[in-house]
MIFIVEX-478235 format. One line per 2 residues: their letters; for each residue x, y, z of C-alpha. Coordinates in steps of 0.02 Angstrom, whole numbers, plus 32768, in hexadecimal, padded with zeros to 4 digits. Example, Ala and Ser with C-alpha at 12.3 -4.5 7.8 and 13.67 -1.06 7.14 Angstrom:
2
AS) 8267 7F1F 8186  82AC 7FCB 8165
***
This chain:
567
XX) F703 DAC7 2365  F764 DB75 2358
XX) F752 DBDD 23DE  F6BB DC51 23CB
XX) F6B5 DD16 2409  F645 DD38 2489
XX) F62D DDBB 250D  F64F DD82 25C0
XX) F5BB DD46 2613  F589 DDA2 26AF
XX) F534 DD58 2736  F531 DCB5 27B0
XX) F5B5 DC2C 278E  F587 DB89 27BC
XX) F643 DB4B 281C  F642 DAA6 2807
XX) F6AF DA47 2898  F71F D9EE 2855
XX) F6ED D98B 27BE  F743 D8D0 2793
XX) F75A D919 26EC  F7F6 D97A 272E
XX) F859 D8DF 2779  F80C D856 26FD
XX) F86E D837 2652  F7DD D864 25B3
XX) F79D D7EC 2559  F81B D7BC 24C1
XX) F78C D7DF 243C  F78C D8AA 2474
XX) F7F5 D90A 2409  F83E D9A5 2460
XX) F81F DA4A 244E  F768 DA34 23F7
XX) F6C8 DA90 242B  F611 DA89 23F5
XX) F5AC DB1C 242A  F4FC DB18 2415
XX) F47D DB95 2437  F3FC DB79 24A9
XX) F381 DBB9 24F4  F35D DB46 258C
XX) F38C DB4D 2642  F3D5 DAD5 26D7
XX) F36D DAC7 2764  F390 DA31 27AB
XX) F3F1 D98C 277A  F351 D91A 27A3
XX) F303 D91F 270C  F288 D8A0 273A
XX) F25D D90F 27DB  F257 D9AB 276C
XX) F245 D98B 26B0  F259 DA28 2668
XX) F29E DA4A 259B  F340 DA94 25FC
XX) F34E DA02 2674  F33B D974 25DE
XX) F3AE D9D2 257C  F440 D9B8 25F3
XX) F403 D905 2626  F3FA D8CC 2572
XX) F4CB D8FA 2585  F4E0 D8C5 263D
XX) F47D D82C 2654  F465 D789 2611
XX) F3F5 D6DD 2604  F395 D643 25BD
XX) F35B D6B4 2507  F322 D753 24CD
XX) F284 D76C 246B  F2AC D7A8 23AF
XX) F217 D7C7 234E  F1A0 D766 23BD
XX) F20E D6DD 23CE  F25C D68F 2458
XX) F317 D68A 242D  F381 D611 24A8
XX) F42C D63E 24F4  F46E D58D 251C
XX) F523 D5F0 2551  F4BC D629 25E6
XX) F45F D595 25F9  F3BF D50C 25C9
XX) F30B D512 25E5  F2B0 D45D 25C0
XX) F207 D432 25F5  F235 D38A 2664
XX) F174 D369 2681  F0CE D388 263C
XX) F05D D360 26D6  F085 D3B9 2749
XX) F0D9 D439 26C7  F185 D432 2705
XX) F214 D4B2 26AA  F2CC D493 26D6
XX) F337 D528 26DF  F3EC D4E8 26D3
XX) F48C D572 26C5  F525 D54B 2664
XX) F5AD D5A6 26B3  F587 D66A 26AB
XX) F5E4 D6CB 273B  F5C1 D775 2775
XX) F63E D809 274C  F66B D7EF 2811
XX) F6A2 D74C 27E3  F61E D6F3 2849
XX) F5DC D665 27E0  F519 D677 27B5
XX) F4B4 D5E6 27F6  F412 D5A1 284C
XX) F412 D638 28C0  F405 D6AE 2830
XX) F385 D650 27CC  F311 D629 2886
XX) F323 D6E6 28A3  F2CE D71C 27E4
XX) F23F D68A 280E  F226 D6E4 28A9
XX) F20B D77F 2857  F19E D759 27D1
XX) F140 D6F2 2853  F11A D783 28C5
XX) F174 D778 2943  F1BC D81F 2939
XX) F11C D875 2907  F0F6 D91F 2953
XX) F032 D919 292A  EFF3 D89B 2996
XX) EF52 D89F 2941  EFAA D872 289A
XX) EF71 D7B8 2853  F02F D7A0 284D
XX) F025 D735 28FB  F0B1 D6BC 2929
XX) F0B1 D607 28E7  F077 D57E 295B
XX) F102 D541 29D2  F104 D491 2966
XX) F115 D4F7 28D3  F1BC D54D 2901
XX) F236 D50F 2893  F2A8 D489 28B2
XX) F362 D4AB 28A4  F3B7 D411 2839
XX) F412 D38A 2896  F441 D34E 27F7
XX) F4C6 D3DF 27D7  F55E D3E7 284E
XX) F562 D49D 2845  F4A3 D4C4 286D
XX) F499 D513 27B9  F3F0 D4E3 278D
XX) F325 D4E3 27D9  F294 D494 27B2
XX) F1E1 D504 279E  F162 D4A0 27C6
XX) F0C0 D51F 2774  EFF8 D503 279D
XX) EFEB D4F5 26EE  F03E D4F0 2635
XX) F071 D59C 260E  F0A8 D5F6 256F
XX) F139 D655 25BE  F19D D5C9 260B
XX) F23C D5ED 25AC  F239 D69B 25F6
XX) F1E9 D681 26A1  F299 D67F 2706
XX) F2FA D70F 26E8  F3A1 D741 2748
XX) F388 D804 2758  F3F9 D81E 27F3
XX) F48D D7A7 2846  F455 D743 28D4
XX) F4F3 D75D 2932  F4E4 D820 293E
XX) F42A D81D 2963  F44B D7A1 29F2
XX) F4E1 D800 2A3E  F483 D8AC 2A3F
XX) F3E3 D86D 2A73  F415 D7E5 2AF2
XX) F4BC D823 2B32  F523 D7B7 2AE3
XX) F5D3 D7C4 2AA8  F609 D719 2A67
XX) F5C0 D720 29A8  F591 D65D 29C0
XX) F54B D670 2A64  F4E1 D6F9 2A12
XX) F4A0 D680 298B  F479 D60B 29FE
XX) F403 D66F 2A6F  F3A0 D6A7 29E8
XX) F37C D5EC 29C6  F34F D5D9 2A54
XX) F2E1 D663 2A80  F28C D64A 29ED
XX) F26F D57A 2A07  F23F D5A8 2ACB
XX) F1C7 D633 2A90  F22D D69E 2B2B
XX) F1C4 D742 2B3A  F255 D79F 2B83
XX) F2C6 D774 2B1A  F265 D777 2A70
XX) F227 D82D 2AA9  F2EC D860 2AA9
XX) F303 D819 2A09  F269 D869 29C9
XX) F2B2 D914 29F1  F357 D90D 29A6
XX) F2F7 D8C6 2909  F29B D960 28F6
XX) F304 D9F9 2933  F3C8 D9B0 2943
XX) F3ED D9B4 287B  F376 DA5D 2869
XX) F423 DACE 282D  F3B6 DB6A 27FB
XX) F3F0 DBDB 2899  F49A DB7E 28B7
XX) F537 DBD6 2889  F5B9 DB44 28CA
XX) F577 DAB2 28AE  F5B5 DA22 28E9
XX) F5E8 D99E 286D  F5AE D906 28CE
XX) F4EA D945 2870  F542 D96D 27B1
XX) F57E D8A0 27B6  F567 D860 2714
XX) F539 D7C4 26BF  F51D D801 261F
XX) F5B8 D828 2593  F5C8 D8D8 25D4
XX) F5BF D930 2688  F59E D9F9 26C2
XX) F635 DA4E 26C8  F5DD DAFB 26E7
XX) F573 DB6C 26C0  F542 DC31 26C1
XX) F4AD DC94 26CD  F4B5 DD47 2676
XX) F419 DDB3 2643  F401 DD53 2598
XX) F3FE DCAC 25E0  F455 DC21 261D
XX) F4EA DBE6 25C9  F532 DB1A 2607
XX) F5E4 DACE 25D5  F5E0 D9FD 25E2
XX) F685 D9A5 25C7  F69F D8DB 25A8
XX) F67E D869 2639  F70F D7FB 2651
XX) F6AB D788 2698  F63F D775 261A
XX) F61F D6B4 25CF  F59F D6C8 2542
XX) F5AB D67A 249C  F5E4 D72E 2451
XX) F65C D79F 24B0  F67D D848 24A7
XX) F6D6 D898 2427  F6C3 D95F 2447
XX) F735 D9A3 24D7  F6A6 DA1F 2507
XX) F5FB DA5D 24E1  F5B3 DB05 2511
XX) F4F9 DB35 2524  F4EB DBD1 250E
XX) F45C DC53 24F3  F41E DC66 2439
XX) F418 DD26 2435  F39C DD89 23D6
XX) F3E0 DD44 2316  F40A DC9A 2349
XX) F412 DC85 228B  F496 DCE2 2268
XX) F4F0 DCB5 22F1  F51B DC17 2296
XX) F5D2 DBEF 226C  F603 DC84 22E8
XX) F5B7 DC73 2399  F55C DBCD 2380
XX) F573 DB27 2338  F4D4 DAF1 233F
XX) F413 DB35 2354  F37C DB0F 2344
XX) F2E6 DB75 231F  F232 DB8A 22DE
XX) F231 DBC5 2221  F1D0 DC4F 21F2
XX) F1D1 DCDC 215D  F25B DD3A 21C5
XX) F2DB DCA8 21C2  F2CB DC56 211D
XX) F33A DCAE 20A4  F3C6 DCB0 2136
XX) F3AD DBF2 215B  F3A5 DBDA 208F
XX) F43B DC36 2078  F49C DBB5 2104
XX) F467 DB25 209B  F4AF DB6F 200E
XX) F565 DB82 2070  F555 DABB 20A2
XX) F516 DB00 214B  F4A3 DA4A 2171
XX) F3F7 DA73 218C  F398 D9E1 21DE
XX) F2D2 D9F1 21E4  F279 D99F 2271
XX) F1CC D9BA 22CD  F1B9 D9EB 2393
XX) F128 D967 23BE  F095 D9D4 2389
XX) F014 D9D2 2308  EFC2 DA6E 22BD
XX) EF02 DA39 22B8  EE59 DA90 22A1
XX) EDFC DA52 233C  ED30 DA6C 2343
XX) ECDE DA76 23E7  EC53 D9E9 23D2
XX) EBAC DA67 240B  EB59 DAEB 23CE
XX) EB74 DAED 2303  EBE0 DA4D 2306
XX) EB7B DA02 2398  EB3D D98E 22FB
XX) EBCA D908 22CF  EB89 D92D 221C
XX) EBBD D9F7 2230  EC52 D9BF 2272
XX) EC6D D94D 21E1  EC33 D9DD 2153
XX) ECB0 DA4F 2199  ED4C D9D4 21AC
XX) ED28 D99E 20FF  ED3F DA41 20BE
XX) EDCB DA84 2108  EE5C DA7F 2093
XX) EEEA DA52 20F0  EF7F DA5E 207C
XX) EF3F DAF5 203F  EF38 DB2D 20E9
XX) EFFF DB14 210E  F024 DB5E 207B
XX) EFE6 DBF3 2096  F01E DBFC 2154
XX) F0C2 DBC7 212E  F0F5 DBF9 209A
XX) F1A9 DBDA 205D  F1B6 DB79 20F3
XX) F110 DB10 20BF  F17B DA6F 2090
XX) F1CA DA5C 2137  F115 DA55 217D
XX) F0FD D99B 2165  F043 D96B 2146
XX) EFF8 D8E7 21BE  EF5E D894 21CC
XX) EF5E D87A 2294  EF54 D8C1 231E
XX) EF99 D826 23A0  F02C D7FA 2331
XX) F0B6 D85C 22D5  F0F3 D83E 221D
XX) F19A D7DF 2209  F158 D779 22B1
XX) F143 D6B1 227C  F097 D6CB 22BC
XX) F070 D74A 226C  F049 D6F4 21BC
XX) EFD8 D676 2228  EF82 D6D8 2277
XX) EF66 D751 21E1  EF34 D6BB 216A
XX) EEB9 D674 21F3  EE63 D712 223B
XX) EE02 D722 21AD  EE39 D7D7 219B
XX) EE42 D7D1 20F6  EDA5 D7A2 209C
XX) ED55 D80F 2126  ED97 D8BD 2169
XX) EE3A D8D5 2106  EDB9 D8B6 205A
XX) EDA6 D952 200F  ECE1 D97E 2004
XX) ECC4 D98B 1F4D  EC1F D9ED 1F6F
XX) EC37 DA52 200E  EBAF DABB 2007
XX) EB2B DA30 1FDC  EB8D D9B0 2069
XX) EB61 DA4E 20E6  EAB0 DA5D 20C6
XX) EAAE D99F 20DD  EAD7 D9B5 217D
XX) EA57 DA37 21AF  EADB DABE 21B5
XX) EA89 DB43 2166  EAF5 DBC3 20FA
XX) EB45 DC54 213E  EB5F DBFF 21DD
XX) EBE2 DC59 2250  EC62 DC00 2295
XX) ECCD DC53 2314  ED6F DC07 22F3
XX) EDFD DC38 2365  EEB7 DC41 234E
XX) EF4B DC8D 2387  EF64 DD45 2341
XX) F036 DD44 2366  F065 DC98 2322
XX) F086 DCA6 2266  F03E DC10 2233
XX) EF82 DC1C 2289  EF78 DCB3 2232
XX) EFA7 DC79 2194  EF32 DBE9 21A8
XX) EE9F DC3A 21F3  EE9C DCC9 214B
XX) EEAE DC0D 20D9  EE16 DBD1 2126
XX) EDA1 DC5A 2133  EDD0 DC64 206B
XX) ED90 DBBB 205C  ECFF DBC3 20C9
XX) ECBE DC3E 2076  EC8C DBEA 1FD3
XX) EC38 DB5F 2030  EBC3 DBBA 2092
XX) EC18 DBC6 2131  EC27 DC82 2186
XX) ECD4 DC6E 21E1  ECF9 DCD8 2259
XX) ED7E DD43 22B6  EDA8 DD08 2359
XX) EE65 DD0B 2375  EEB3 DD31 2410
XX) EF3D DD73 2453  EF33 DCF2 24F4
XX) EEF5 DC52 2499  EF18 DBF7 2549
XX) EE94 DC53 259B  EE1F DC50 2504
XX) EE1F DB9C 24E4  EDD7 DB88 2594
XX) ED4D DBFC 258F  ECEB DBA8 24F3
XX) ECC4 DC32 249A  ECDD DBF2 23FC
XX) ECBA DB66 2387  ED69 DB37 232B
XX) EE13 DB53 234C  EEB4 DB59 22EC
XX) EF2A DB14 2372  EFE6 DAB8 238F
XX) EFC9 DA10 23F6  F048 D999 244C
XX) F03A D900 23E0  F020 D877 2487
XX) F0A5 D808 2495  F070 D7A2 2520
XX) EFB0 D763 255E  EFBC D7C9 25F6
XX) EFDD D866 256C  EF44 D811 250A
XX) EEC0 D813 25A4  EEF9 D8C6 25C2
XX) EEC9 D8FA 2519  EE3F D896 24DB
XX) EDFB D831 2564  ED5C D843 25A2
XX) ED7F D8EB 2616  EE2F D8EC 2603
XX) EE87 D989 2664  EED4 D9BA 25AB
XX) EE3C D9AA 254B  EDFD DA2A 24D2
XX) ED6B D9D9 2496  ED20 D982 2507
XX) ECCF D8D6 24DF  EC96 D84C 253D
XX) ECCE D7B9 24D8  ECC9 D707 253D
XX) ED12 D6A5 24C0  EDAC D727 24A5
XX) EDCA D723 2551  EDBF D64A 253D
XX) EE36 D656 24C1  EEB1 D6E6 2519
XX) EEAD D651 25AC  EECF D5C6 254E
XX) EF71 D614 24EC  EFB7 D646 2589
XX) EFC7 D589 25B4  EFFA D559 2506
XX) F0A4 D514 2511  F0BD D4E7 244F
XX) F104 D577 23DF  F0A1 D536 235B
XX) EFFC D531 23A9  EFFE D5B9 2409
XX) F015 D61F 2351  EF64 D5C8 2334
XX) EF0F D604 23D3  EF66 D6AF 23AE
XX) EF03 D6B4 2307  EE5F D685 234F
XX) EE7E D720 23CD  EEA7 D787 233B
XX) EDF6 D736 22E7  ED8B D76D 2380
XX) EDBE D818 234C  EDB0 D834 229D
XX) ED04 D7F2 22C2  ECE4 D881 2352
XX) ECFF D8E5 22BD  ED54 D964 2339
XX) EE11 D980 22DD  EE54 D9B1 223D
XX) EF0C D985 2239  EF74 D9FC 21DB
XX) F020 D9E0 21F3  F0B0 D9BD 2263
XX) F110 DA61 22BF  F1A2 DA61 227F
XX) F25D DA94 22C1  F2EE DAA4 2264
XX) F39A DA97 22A2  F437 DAEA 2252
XX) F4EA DAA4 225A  F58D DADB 223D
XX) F5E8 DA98 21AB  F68E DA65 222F
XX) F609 D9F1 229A  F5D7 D956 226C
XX) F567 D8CC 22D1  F4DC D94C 230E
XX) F43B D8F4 22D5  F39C D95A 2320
XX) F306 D8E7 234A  F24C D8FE 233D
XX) F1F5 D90C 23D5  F1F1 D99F 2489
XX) F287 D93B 24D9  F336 D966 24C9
XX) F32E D96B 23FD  F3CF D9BD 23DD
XX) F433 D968 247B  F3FF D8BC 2462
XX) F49E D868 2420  F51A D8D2 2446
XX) F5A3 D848 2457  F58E D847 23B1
XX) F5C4 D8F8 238A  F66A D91E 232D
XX) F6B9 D9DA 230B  F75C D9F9 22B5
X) F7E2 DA5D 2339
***
């Protein structure tokens, strides 16, 4: 990409000791001299992203690391250029984890070391809360490194029981090598490996408690201002060649990995992160490449006008859902209130009036545990019975109120937040149509709708939730007493069902279980689905291969091997 005026940063450089990059020949697919820069808005903390998962530290991971698949839209899409996961037995539910040949920037080959050290960690090994349910597998369950394979490139996870993540459940968020040299004392890189094996298989206290520490705090770069480059190895198609912290933000350069052995290689000789700025609209096709933002009123004729210069425009959601929630007690304490109310909320009108010109990139969805353009998402909306039931409009709202003992003129407080755009828009939209059918809605925004949601003051709620995309996410939002829970329920056969799709290994299936989830609560009557939050990213007309996925995770970095810009 050209090169792009911008004021010298001022603040901490992050020296970087002496990166392969510099003595390693580019891969032949980079053509010289080009540049994406993107704004962003994130920050490096650390390069464990597993250990610390912040936006920031995803971002950069999504660039510097790689393994089995990626999740795109709810599914699970697999990398075999890194390597293959195949279930090799059903009872006990075994998973074999088996590496291609992906090396490290360092040149240190990734293998069973790597893949025993993720197990460990998701395992709990290196857990700081010792209270935590994370608690380290039994000493039979430890996984066994392959015999099979001559370079040790593969284990086999032997789990208690089925389980719905197995594709994902053996990540490689840190080299083995490095974590086994700092923590044990080490300085041959296969030595290294090699103790970490064998901590981990011996259970060694001592040892596992050294490991443990360089887990957490080693790759933590947030105060460092040399750091070394053994903890900015890479494995994915790009490594950290520096960084800078200046009063707006935090702005990171990543160059090709020459080490890199993925199915796509790198074809931009650098990419800089760098803050958005107040405009980050305007900024496009000067100081950025790429950005992405929220729309609103403020942006749309300036993001309208881009389209009409070929500027691309891509429109994606960030994994939420704008939903009216009702708090099931006092008025709605009756699943037949509850029921009245849901019925009668308009929802389209509702995000078109919050929205406004921006209403079409609000995409309207009928669930609140799966996200439109997901496969499951057409299951589970066909089965949940959503549809003949909540998302019917009421064709008599007043009389389908009195029905349900509501008598008219009913307040309900409904809370929303006063500075987002939207909840205002959709809290005036509703009180308009609540109105008419007998229902006195009231004024009960807040500035701080974190600490109001808590104190249960009120009886709906106009809010933004993280669509769940795992059970774990599901039990923390609508199981019985789950810590995330806004309306709390005690539903034993949600929580049956939340159980049994966490061990449902079929894709297919598992869709089905989804939808009976998604069933339990359309019949809680607790959740009027509005629409997806949407995101829209803006790229320049000399990039190409920048495709921005749904979702909270890396959706502008993900596939950035793929990204093209002319010199």
């Amino acid at each position: 990409m050209r090169s792009h005026r911008r004021a010298a940063a001022v603040g901490v450089v992050l020296l970087l000791g002496g990166l392969t990059a510099c003595a390693q020949e580019l891969p032949a697919t980079v053509v010289p001299d080009t540049k994406v820069t993107v704004g962003w808005s994130g920050e490096l903390t650390s390069m464990n992203a597993l250990a610390a998962p912040t936006p920031g530290n995803l971002d950069i991971a999504a660039a510097t690391r790689s393994g089995f698949g990626d999740t795109v839209d709810g599914t699970f899409v697999p990398d075999e250029s890194f390597g293959r996961v195949t279930i090799v037995s059903d009872d006990p539910f075994t998973v074999r984890y088996d590496l291609a040949e992906p090396a490290w920037s360092d040149g240190i080959p990734l293998d069973a070391a790597d893949l025993m050290l993720g197990w460990a960690a998701t395992a709990g090994y290196f857990a700081e809360d010792e209270s935590a349910d994370a608690g380290a597998a039994e000493p039979d369950d430890v996984p066994v490194v392959s015999t099979v394979d001559e370079f040790a490139r593969a284990i086999e996870v032997t789990f208690p029981h089925p389980t719905i993540t197995w594709q994902r459940a053996v990540t490689v968020p840190v080299p083995a090598h490095v974590v086994g040299k700092r923590a044990l004392g080490l300085d041959d890189a296969m030595e290294a490996k090699q103790a970490v094996i064998r901590a981990i298989h011996e259970e060694d206290a001592s040892a596992l408690a050294a490991i443990a520490a360089v887990w957490h705090t080693a790759f933590d770069v947030t105060e460092k201002t040399d750091v070394p480059a053994d903890l900015l190895v890479s494995s994915g198609p790009f490594e950290v060649e520096g960084s800078t912290r200046s009063a707006d933000g935090q702005s990171v350069t990543l160059v090709p990995n020459p080490s890199y052995r993925g199915a796509v290689s790198p074809q931009v000789a650098r990419i800089d992160l760098v803050p958005p700025g107040d405009d980050p609209v305007t900024a496009i096709g000067d100081l950025v490449d790429v950005v992405r933002v929220a729309p609103n009123s403020a942006n749309r004729a300036a993001i309208r006008e881009l389209e009409r210069r070929d500027f691309t425009v891509q429109t994606t959601h960030d994994g939420g859902v704008w939903a009216v929630l009702l708090d099931p007690a006092g008025v709605f304490a009756q699943p037949a209130a509850r029921t009245a109310f849901l019925r009668m909320v308009p929802a389209r009108e509702l995000v078109e009036a919050a929205a406004g010109e921006w209403s079409s990139a609000y995409a309207a969805t009928a669930s609140m545990v799966s996200a439109p353009g997901s496969p499951a998402y057409e299951v589970v909306t066909e089965d949940s019975g959503f549809a003949t039931s909540l998302g019917a409009p009421s064709e008599d709202p007043p009389s389908e109120r009195e029905a349900a003992g509501v008598a008219p003129g009913t307040p309900v407080c409904v809370l929303y937040d006063r500075g987002n755009e939207f909840a205002v828009g959709a809290f005036t939209a509703l009180r308009s149509a609540a109105g008419p059918a007998g229902w006195n809605v009231a004024d009960c925004g807040s500035d701080d709708v974190g600490a109001a949601i808590g104190q249960r003051g009120w009886d709906a709620a106009i809010m933004r939730l993280p669509i769940p995309q795992t059970p774990a996410e599901i039990v923390a939002q609508w199981g019985s007493g789950g810590e995330a829970s806004l309306m709390p329920q005690i539903d034993a056969n949600r929580d049956a069902l939340i159980a049994q799709l966490a061990q449902t290994v079929d894709v297919y299936e598992a869709r089905e279980v989804l939808a009976q989830i998604e069933a339990t609560i359309v019949q809680a009557a607790v959740a009027r689905p509005l629409a997806v939050s949407p995101q829209v990213t803006i790229i320049d007309r000399n990039v190409a291969g920048v495709t921005a996925r749904s979702g909270p995770v890396a959706p502008v970095m993900y596939g950035v091997a793929q990204w093209t810009a002319v010199p």
